[in-house]
N, C-alpha and C positions, 0 to 999 in steps of 0.2 A: 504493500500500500504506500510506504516512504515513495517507492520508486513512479510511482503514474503520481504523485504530490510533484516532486522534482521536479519529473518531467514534463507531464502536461497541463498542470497548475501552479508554475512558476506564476512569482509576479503579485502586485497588488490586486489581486480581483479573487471569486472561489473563496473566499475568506471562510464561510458557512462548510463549503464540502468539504476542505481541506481539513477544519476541525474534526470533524465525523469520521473522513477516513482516517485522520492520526489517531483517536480514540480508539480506534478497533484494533490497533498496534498491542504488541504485549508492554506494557511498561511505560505505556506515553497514555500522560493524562493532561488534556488541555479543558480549561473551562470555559465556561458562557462569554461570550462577548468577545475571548481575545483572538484578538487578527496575528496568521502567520504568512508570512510572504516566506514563498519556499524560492530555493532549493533549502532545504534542512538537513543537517548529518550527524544522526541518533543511530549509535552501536545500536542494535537486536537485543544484545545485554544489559544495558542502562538502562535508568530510570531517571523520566523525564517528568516530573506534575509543574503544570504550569496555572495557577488563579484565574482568575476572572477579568476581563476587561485588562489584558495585558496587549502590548504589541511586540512580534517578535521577528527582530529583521532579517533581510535577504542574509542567507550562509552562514546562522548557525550552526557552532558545530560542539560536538562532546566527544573529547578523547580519551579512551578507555572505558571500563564498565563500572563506572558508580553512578551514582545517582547526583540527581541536580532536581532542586526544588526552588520555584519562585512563588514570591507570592500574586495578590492583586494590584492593579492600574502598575502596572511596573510595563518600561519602555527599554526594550531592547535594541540598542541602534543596530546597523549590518555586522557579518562578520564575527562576530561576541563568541569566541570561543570560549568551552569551559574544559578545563584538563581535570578530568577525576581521578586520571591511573597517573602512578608514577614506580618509584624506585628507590629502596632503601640505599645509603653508599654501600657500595660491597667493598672488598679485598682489593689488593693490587692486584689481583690478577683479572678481576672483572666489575666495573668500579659502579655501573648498573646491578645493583642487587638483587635481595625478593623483591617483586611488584607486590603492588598494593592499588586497592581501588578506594579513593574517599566521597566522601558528600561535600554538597555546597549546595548553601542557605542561602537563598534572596528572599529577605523581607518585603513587606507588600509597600509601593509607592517610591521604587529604586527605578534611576533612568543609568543604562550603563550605556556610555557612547561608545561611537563605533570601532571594531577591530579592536575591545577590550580584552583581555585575556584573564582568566580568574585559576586559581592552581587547586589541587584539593585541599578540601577538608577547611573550606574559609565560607563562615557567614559576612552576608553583608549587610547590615542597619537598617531599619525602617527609612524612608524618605532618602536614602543617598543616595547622589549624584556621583560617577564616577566616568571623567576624564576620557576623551577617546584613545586609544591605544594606551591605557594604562596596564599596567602588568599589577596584578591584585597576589601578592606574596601572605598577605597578613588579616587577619577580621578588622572589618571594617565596621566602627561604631555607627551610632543612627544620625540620621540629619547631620551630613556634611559634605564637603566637596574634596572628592578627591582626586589625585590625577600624577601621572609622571610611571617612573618605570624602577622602584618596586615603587607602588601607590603611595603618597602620602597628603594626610589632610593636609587641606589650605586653607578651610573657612569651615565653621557654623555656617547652618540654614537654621 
């Protein structure tokens, strides 16, 4: 179902089908109201819930098999990658260790701009703004702006 979303309901329009067939996905929950402009790239293995009256822009993508949870009215710009899998340091001789799969929390009323990057196992704050091409290394408190590469606040909202 991912794959005819891609493909032949790219785009801002289909807003209504595109929900419907992602809901009948194993592990993709999308709610009432929110708009997905595809193309999308959700593992088969992850888990995706996304609130209500969210928007979620062109080439998201989730790397590895964790889960990713947003909340309501949150505004995802293009691109917004979320990394759930990673790698413990290993040995000198293979410095890629065991994998691991984490979670990531979006709070309801987060706008992350575009070609954001978010790592595992980081919540992000009710109402925060976060920087286009920000690199999100750390949790991110509520009502604030943040931005740069690792993230860090610049203001209260």
């Amino acid at each position: 179902l991912t794959t005819i979303v891609n493909k032949f309901l790219k785009g801002t329009h289909f807003f209504i089908i595109k929900r419907v067939l992602l809901n009948q996905c194993e592990g993709i929950q999308i709610g009432q109201g929110t708009k997905v402009v595809a193309p999308v790239y959700i593992p088969k293995q992850s888990i995706f819930h996304v609130g209500e009256k969210c928007w979620i822009g062109r080439g998201l993508t989730i790397e590895g098999n964790g889960e990713v949870h947003i909340g309501d009215r949150c505004d995802l710009g293009p691109e917004v990658s979320f990394i759930t899998g990673s790698h413990e340091i290993g040995d000198a001789d293979r410095r890629a260790g065991k994998g691991f799969n984490g979670i990531i929390r979006i709070a309801s009323g987060v706008w992350l701009g575009a070609k954001t990057v978010i790592l595992p196992n980081i919540d992000i704050g009710k109402g925060t703004v976060v920087g286009a091409a920000a690199v999100v290394t750390k949790t991110l408190q509520d009502n604030g702006v943040y931005a740069g590469s690792p993230a860090k606040r610049l203001r209260d909202l």
